[in-house]
C-alpha positions as CSV (number, residue, x, y, z in Angstrom):
1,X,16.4,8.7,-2.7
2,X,12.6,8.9,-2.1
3,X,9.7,9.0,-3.8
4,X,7.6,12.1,-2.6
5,X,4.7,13.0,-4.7
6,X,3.0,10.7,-7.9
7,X,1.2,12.2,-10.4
8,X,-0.5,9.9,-13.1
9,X,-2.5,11.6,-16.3
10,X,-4.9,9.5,-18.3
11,X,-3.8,5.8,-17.3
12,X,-7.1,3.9,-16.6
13,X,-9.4,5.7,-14.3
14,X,-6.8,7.5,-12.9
15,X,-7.5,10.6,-15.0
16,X,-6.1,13.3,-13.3
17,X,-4.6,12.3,-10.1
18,X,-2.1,13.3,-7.0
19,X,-1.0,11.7,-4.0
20,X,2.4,11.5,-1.9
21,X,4.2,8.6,-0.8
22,X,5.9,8.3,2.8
23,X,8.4,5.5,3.9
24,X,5.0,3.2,4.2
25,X,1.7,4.0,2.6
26,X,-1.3,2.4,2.4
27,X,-3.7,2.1,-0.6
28,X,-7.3,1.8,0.6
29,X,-10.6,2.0,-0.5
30,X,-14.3,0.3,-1.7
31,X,-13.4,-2.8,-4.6
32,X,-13.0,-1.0,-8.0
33,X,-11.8,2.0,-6.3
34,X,-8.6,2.2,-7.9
35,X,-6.2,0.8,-5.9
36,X,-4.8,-1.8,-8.7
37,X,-4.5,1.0,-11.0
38,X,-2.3,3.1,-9.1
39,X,-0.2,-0.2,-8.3
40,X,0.1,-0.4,-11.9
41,X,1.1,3.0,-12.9
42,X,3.9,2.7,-11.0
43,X,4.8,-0.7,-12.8
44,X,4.4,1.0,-15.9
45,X,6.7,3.5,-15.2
46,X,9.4,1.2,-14.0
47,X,8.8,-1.5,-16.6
48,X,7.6,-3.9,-15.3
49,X,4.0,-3.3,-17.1
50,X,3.8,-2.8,-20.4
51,X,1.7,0.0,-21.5
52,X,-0.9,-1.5,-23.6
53,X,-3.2,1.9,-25.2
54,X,-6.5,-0.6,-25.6
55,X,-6.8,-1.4,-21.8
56,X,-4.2,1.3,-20.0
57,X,-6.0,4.5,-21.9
58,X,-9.1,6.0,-19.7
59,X,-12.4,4.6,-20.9
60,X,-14.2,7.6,-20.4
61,X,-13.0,11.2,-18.9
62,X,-9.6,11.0,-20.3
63,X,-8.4,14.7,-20.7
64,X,-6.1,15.6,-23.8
65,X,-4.5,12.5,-25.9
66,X,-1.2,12.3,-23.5
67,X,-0.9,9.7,-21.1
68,X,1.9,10.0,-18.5
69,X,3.2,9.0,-14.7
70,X,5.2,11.7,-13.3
71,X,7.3,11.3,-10.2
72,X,9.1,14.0,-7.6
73,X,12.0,12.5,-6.1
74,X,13.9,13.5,-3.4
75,X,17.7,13.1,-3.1
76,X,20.5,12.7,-0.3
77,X,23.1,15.3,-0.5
78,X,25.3,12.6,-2.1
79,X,22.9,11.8,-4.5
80,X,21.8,15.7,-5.5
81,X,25.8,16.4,-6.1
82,X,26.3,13.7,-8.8
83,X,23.4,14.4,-10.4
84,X,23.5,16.3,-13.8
85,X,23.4,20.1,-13.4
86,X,20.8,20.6,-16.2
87,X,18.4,18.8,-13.5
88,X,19.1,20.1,-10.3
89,X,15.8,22.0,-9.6
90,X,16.2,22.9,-5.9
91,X,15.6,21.5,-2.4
92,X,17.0,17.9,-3.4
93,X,14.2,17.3,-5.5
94,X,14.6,15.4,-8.9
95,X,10.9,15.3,-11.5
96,X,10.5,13.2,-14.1
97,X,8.0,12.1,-16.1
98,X,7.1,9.4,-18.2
99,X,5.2,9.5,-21.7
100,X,3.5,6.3,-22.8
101,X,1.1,7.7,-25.2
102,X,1.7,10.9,-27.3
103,X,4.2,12.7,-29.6
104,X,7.3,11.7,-27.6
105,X,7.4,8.5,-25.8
106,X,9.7,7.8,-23.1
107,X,11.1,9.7,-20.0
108,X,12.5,13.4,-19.2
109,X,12.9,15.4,-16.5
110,X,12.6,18.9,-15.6
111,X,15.4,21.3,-15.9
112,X,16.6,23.8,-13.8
113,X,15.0,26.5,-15.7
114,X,11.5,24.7,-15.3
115,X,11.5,23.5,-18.5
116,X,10.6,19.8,-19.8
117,X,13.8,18.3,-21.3
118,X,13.6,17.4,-24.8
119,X,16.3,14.4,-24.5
120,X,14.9,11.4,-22.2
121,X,16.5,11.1,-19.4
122,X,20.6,10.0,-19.1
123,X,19.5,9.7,-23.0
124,X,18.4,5.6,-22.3
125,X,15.1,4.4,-22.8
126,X,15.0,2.1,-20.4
127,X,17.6,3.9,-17.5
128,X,15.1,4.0,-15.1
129,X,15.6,0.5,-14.0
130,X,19.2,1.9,-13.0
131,X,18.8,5.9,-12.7
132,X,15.7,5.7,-10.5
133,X,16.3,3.1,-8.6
134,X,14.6,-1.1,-8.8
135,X,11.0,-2.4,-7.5
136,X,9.7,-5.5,-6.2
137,X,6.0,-6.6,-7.4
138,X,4.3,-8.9,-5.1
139,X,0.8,-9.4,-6.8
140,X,-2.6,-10.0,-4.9
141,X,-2.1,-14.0,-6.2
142,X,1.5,-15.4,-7.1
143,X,3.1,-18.4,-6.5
144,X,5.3,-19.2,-4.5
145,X,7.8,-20.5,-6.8
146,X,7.7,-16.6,-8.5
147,X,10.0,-15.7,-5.8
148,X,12.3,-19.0,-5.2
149,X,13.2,-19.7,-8.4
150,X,16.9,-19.6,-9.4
151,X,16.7,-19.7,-12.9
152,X,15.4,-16.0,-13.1
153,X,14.6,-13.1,-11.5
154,X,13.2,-14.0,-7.7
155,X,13.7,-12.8,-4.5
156,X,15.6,-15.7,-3.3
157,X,18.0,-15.8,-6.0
158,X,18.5,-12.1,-5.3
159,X,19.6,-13.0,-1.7
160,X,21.8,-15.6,-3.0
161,X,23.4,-13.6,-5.4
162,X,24.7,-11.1,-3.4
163,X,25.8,-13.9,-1.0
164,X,27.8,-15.8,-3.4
165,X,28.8,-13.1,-5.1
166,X,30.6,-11.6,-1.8
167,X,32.2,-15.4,-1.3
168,X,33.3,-15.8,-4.6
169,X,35.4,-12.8,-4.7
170,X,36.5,-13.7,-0.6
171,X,36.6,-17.0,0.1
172,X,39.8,-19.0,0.0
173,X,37.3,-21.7,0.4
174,X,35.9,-21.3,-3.0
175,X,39.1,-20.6,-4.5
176,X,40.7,-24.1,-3.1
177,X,37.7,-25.4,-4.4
178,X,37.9,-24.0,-7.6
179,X,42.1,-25.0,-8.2
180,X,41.3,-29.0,-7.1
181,X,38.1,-28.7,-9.7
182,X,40.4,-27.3,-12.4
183,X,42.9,-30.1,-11.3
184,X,40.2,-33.3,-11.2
185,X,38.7,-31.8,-14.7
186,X,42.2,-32.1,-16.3
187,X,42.7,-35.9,-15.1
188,X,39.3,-36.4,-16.4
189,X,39.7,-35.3,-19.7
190,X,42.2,-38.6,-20.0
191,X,40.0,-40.9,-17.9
192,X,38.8,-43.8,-20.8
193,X,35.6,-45.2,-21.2
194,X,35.1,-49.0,-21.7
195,X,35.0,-48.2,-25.6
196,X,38.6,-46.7,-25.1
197,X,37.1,-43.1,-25.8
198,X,37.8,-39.7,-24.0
199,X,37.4,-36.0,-24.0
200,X,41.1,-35.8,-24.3
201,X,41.4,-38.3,-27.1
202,X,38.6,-36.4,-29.1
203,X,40.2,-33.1,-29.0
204,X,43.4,-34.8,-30.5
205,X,41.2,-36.7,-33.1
206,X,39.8,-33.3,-34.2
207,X,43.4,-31.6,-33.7
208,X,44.4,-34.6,-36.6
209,X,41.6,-33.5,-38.8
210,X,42.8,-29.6,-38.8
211,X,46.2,-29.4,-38.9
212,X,46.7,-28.5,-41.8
213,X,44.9,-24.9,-41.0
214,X,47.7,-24.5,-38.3
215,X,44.7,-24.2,-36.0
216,X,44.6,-26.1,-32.7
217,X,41.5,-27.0,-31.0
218,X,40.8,-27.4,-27.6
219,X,38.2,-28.3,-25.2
220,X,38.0,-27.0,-22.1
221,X,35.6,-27.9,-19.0
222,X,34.9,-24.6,-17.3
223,X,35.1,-24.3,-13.4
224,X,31.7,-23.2,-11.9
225,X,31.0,-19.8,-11.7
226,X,28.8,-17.4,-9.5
227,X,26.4,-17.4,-12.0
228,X,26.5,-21.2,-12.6
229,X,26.4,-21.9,-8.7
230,X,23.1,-20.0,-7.9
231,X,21.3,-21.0,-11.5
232,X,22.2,-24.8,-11.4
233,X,23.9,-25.5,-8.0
234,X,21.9,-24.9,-5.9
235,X,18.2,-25.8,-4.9
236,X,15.7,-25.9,-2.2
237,X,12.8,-27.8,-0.5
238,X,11.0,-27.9,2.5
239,X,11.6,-30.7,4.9
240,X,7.7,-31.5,7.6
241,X,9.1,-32.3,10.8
242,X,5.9,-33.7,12.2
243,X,6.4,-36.5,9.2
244,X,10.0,-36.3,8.9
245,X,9.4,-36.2,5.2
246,X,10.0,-33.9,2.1
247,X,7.6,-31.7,0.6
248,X,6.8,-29.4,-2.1
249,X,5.9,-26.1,-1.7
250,X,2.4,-26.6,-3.0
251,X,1.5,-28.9,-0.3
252,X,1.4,-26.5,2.6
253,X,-1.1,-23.6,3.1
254,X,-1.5,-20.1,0.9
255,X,-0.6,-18.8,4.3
256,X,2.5,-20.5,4.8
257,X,3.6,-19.5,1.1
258,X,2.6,-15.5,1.9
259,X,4.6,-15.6,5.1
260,X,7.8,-16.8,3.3
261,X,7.1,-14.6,0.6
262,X,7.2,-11.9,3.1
263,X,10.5,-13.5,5.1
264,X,12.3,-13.0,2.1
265,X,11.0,-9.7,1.1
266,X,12.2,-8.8,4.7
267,X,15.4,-10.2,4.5
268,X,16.2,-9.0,0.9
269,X,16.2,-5.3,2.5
270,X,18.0,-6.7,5.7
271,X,20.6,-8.2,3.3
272,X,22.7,-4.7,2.7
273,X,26.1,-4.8,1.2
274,X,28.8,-1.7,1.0
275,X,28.1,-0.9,-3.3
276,X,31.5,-0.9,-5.2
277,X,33.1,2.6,-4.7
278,X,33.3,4.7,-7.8
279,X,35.8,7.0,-9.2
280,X,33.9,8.9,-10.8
281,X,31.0,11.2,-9.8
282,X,27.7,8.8,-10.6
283,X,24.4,9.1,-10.2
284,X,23.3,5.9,-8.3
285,X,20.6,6.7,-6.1
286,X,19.7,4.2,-3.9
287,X,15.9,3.1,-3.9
288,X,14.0,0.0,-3.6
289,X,10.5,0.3,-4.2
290,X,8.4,-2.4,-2.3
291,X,4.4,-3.3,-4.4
292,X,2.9,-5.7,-2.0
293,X,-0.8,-5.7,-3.0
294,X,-2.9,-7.2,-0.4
295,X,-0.3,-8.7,1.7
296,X,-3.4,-9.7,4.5
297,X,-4.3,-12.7,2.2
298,X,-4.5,-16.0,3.4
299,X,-3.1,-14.5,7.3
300,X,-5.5,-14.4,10.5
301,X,-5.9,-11.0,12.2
302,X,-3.1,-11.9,14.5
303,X,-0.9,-12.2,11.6
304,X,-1.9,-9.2,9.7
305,X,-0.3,-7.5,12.4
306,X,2.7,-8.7,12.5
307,X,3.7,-8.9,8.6
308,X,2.2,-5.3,9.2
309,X,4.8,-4.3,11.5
310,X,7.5,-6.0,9.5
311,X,6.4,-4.1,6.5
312,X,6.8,-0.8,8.2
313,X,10.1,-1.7,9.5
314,X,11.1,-2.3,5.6
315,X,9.6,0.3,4.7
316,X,11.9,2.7,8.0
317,X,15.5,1.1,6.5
318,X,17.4,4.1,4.4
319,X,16.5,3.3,0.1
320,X,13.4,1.1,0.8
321,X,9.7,2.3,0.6
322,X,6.6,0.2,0.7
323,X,3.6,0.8,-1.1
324,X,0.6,-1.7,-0.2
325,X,-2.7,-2.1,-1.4
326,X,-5.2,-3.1,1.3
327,X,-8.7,-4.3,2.4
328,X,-7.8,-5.0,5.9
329,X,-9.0,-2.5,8.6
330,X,-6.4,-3.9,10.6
331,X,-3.7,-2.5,8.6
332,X,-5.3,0.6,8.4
333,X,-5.5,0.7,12.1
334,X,-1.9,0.1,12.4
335,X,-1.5,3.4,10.7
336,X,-3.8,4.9,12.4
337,X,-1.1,7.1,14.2
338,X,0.8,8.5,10.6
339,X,-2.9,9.2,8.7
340,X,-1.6,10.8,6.1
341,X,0.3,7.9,4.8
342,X,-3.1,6.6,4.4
343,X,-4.6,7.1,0.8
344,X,-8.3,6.4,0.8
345,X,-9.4,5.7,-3.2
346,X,-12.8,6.4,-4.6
347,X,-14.5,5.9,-7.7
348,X,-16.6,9.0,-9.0
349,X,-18.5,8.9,-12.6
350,X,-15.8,6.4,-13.6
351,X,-12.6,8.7,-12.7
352,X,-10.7,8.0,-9.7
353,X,-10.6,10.5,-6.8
354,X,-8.0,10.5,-4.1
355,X,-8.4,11.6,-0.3
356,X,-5.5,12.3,1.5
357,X,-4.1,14.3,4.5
358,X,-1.6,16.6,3.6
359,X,0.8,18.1,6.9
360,X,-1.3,21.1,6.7
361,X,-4.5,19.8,6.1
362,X,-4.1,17.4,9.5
363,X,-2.9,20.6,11.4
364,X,-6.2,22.3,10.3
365,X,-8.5,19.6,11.2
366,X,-7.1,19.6,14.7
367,X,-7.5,23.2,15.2
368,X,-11.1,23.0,13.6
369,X,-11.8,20.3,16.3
370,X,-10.7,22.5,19.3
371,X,-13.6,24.8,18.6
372,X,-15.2,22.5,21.0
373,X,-13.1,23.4,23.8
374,X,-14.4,27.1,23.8
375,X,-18.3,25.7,23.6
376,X,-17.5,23.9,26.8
377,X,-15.2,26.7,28.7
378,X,-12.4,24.0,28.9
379,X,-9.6,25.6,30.3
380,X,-6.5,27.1,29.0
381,X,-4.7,24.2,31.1
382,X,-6.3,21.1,30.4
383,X,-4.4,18.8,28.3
384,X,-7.1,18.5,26.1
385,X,-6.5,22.3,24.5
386,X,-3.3,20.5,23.4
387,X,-3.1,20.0,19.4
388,X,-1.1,16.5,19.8
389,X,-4.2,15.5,22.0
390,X,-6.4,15.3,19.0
391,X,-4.4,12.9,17.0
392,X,-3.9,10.5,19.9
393,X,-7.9,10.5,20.5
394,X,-7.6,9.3,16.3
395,X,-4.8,6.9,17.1
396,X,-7.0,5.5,20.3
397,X,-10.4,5.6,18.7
398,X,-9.2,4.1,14.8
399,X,-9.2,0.1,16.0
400,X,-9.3,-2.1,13.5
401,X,-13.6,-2.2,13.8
402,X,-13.8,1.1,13.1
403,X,-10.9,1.5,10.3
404,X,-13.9,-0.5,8.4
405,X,-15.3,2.8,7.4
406,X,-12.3,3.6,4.6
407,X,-14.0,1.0,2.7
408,X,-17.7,1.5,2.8
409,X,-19.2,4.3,0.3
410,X,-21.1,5.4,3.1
411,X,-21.0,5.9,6.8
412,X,-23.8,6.9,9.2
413,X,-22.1,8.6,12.1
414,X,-24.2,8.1,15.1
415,X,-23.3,8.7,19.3
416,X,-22.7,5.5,20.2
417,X,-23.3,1.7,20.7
418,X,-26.6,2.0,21.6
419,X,-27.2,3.2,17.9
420,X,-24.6,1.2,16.4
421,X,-26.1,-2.4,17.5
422,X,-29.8,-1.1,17.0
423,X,-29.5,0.2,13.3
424,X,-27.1,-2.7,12.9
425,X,-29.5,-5.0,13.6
426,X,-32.4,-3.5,11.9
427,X,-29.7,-3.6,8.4
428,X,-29.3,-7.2,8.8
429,X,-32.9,-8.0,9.2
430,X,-34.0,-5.9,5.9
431,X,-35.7,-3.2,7.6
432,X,-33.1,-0.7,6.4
433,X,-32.2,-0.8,2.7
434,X,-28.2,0.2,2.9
435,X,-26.4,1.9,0.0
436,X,-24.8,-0.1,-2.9
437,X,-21.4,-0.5,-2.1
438,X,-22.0,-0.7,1.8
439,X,-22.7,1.3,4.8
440,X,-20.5,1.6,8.0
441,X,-22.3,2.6,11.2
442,X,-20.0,4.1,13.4
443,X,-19.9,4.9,16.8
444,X,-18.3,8.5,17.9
445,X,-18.2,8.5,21.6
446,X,-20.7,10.8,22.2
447,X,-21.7,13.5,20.3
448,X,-18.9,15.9,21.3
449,X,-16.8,14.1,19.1
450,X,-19.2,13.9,15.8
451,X,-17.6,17.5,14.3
452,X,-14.1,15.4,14.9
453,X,-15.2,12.5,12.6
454,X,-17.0,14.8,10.1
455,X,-13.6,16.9,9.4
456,X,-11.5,13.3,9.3
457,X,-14.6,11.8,7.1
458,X,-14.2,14.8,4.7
459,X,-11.0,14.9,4.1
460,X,-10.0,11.3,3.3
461,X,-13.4,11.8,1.0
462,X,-15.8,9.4,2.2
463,X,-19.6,10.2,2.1
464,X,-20.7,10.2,5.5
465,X,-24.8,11.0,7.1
466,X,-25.7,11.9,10.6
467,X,-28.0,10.9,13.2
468,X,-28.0,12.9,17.2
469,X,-30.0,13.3,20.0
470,X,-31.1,16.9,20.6
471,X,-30.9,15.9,24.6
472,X,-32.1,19.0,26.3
473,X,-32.4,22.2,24.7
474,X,-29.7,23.8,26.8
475,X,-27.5,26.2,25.5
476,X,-24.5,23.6,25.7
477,X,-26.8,21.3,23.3
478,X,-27.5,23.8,21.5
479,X,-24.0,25.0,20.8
480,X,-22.7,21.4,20.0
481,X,-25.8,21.2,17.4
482,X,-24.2,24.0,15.7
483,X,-20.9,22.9,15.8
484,X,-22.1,19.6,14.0
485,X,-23.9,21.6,11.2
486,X,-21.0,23.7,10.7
487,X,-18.9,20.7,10.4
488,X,-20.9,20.0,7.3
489,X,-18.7,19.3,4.3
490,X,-18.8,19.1,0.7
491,X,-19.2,15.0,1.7
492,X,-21.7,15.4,4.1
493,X,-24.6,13.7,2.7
494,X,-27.7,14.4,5.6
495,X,-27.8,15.5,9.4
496,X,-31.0,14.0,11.1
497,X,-31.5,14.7,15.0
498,X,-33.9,12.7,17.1
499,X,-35.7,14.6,20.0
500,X,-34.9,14.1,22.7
501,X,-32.9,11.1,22.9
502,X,-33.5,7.4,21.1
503,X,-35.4,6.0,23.5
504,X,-37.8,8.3,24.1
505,X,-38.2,8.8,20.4
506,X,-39.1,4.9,20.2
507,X,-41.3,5.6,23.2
508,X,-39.5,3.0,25.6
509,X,-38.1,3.6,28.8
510,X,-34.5,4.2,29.5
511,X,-31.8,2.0,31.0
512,X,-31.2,1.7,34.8
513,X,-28.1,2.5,34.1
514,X,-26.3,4.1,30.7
515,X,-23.8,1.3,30.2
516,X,-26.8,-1.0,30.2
517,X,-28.3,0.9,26.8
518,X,-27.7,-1.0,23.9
519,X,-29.0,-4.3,25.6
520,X,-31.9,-2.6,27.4
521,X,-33.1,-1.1,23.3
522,X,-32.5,-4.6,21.8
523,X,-34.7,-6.2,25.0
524,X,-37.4,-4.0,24.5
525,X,-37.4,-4.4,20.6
526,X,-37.7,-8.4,21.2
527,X,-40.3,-8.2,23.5
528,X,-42.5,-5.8,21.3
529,X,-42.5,-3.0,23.8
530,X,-42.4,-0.2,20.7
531,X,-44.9,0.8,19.4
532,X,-45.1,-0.4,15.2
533,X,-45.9,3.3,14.3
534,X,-42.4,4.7,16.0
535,X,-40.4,2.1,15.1
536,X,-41.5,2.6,11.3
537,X,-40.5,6.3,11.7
538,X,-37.4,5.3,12.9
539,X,-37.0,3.3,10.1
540,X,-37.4,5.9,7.7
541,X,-35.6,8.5,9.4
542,X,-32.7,5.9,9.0
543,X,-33.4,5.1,5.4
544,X,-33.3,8.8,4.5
545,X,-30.0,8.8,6.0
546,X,-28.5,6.3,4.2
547,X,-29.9,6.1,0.7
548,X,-29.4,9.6,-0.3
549,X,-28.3,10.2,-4.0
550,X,-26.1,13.3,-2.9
551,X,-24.8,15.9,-0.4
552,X,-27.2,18.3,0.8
553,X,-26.5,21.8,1.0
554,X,-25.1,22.6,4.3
């Protein structure tokens, strides 16, 4: 089982929302975007938040006095067949929903006649921790001990559990084991103390006392158990072999703890055992669903990338899916070949909004950005007039320093480095006034790829401005000038052109040699070689850019 599609109503800020989840999906966005809502409304659904109406209900928007979380599931074939007929709906899919506030609390699902069920669910109020499969909830900050302990629910005892449990059922080990602890308990019970006392002579002392109830008493010492081995049997620490010395947990690093928290969230998944056949037809779906909110904490770039790719391999075993909430470009880069498992958050008028690329929506964008092709007479032949082309110039262009624009609130697309290190620079020093909430210059390669960022930029949602060089007034310039104001979208904010080219708008002389162009401006800036009067117009072309209030009209 799967979880395809999430829809949550009135929980927070999410008002009204929609967004689809893959085998690994990313949560990303500007701080107090949303993300830790939508963790949570998945929590609340399976329990492990309790819906509270004074901080859970929207504080402003809400829409109606219901508040729900409704999720599409879709089945194995297996799964679909033992399912009840009443909510068989088609196409392996299974919907249910879950009422926290309202007339009828609880969850139901939708019938095969389209209709909302009026008894919840398998009729339990709580089946969903059974009927719809478990989660794991690793929280921006936890401790490590969360997920060691052995006295409750963790993910180490988890792993243990269906270790011993195996054993204890297998092992002629245990059993052996088991007999000689049954057979030393017994001789024991009639071992003496120095005070002549033993278990076996107070059983007989209270057998005396009773007998006239014809009523025997006996005490029994109990031979360990599964249960009894993994909640008092067995413990843990963590032995420094550069001091050949025991430690606790709390002496090494926040980085140390988040990579064990991750090794055994990777090998509770890798830990599959065959589930007990059943005789009858069940429904048992199979689903793990993996909350890791900002698993990049306390880990160096070179690290993000690997518990990255450990997290997607989780997430491509059958039954698991992994959910994580992000701030790390570098995860978002890692992605950056699957973008629509990428769901880019944003916070509008208190209600959060949700950008993501649907199959047909990413089909559309890279037939949009073909129209290029025609402007330049590429031909029929070249590679490039192939669709797949498109999303492997995303997957080659979205490194990790340019993934940093799904978290600003605005981005300035320019042409290229030149721009990038010159407005940069100009941001840092306080000439330019960027928007609250920050502002991502990026670089396009050229401006026959702007159009290609605009459609990406609009559909993930993200306010985006735009600054060009006319160049020549060709009719090839002139043509990719259009393209770029018809690539205006609903979150297209300004397009500013400079005539004809940067430098020459600055009134400085261009580089010997283009590769040479962002350190030839930032020489010539240094060594006041433009003119105050320019460079203030430049300023301000730049400030219009970035601090406007809303989209223009394309």
């Amino acid at each position: 089982m799967q979880i395809k599609t999430v829809q949550v109503h009135n929980f927070r800020s999410l008002v009204d929302v929609t967004f689809h989840l893959d085998d690994y999906c990313l949560l990303v966005g500007a701080n107090n975007a949303g993300k830790t809502n939508a963790i949570d409304a998945l929590r609340t659904f399976y329990d492990t938040h309790k819906f509270d109406a004074k901080t859970d209900a929207p504080k402003e928007g809400a829409t109606g006095d219901e508040c729900w979380i409704q999720i599409e599931y879709v089945l194995t074939s297996e799964e679909y067949e033992t399912l009840k007929d009443e909510y068989k709906i088609g196409d392996n899919r299974l919907r249910v929903r879950k009422y926290l506030k309202g007339k009828n609390k609880g969850i139901f699902a939708l019938k095969r006649d389209k209709q909302w069920a009026t008894e919840q669910f398998y009729g339990a109020k709580n089946v969903q921790q059974g009927k719809l499969g478990d989660i794991i909830y690793i929280p921006a900050v936890s401790k490590l001990d969360e997920h060691m302990k052995t006295s409750g629910p963790s993910a180490l005892r988890d792993i243990i559990n269906k270790i011993v449990g195996k054993l204890v059922k297998s092992s002629a080990t245990f059993q052996a084991m088991v007999q000689d602890f049954s057979q030393k308990m017994a001789e024991f019970q009639e071992e003496k103390t120095d005070e002549d006392l033993s278990l076996r002579g107070l059983q007989n002392d209270i057998n005396d006392r009773i007998s006239e109830w014809d009523t025997e008493f006996r005490l029994n010492i109990n031979p360990f158990s599964e249960t009894e081995i993994v909640k008092n049997l067995v413990s843990f620490d963590f032995h420094d072999s550069q001091i050949d010395d025991t430690l606790p947990a709390a002496r090494y690093g926040q980085g140390f703890q988040r990579h064990l928290i991750y090794t055994l969230l990777t090998l509770a998944s890798e830990y599959k055992f065959e589930r007990k056949p059943s005789t009858k037809k069940e429904f048992r779906p199979n689903l793990t669903l993996i909350l890791f909110e900002e698993p990049e904490a306390f880990l160096h770039p070179p690290q993000q990338d690997v518990l990255c790719r450990g997290l997607q391999l989780i997430g491509a075993q059958e039954g698991n899916q992994v959910l994580i909430s992000t701030h790390s470009a570098n995860f978002v880069s890692n992605n950056s070949d699957n973008l629509s498992a990428i769901i880019r958050l944003r916070r509008q008028q208190g209600k959060t909004a949700v950008g993501q690329l649907s199959e047909e929506e990413r089909k559309q964008i890279f037939e949009d950005n073909q129209e290029i092709n025609d402007l330049l007479n590429i031909s029929d032949t070249d590679e490039n007039r192939n669709l797949d082309m498109e999303g492997i110039k995303y997957f080659l262009w979205l490194n990790p320093f340019r993934c940093g624009m799904f978290f600003a609130n605005l981005v300035l697309l320019v042409e290229g480095p030149t721009e990038v290190a010159f407005i940069n620079y100009l941001i840092a020093n306080g000439c330019v006034d960027g928007p609250a909430g920050g502002l991502f210059v990026l670089d396009c390669f050229g401006k026959y790829n702007i159009h290609r960022f605009m459609n990406l930029l609009g559909c993930f949602g993200i306010n985006h401005s735009v600054l060009y060089d006319t160049d020549k007034k060709n009719e090839k310039n002139l043509n990719l000038a259009g393209l770029i104001c018809r690539s205006h979208n609903e979150y297209t904010y300004k397009v500013e052109a400079v005539e004809p080219d940067i430098e020459r708008f600055l009134g400085i002389s261009k580089a010997p040699d283009r590769y040479q162009k962002p350190q030839h401006l930032m020489l010539q800036y240094h060594q006041d070689a433009i003119a105050s009067d320019k460079l203030n117009r430049f300023v301000a072309l730049i400030n219009g850019l970035v601090n406007q209030t809303e989209p223009e009209n394309g």
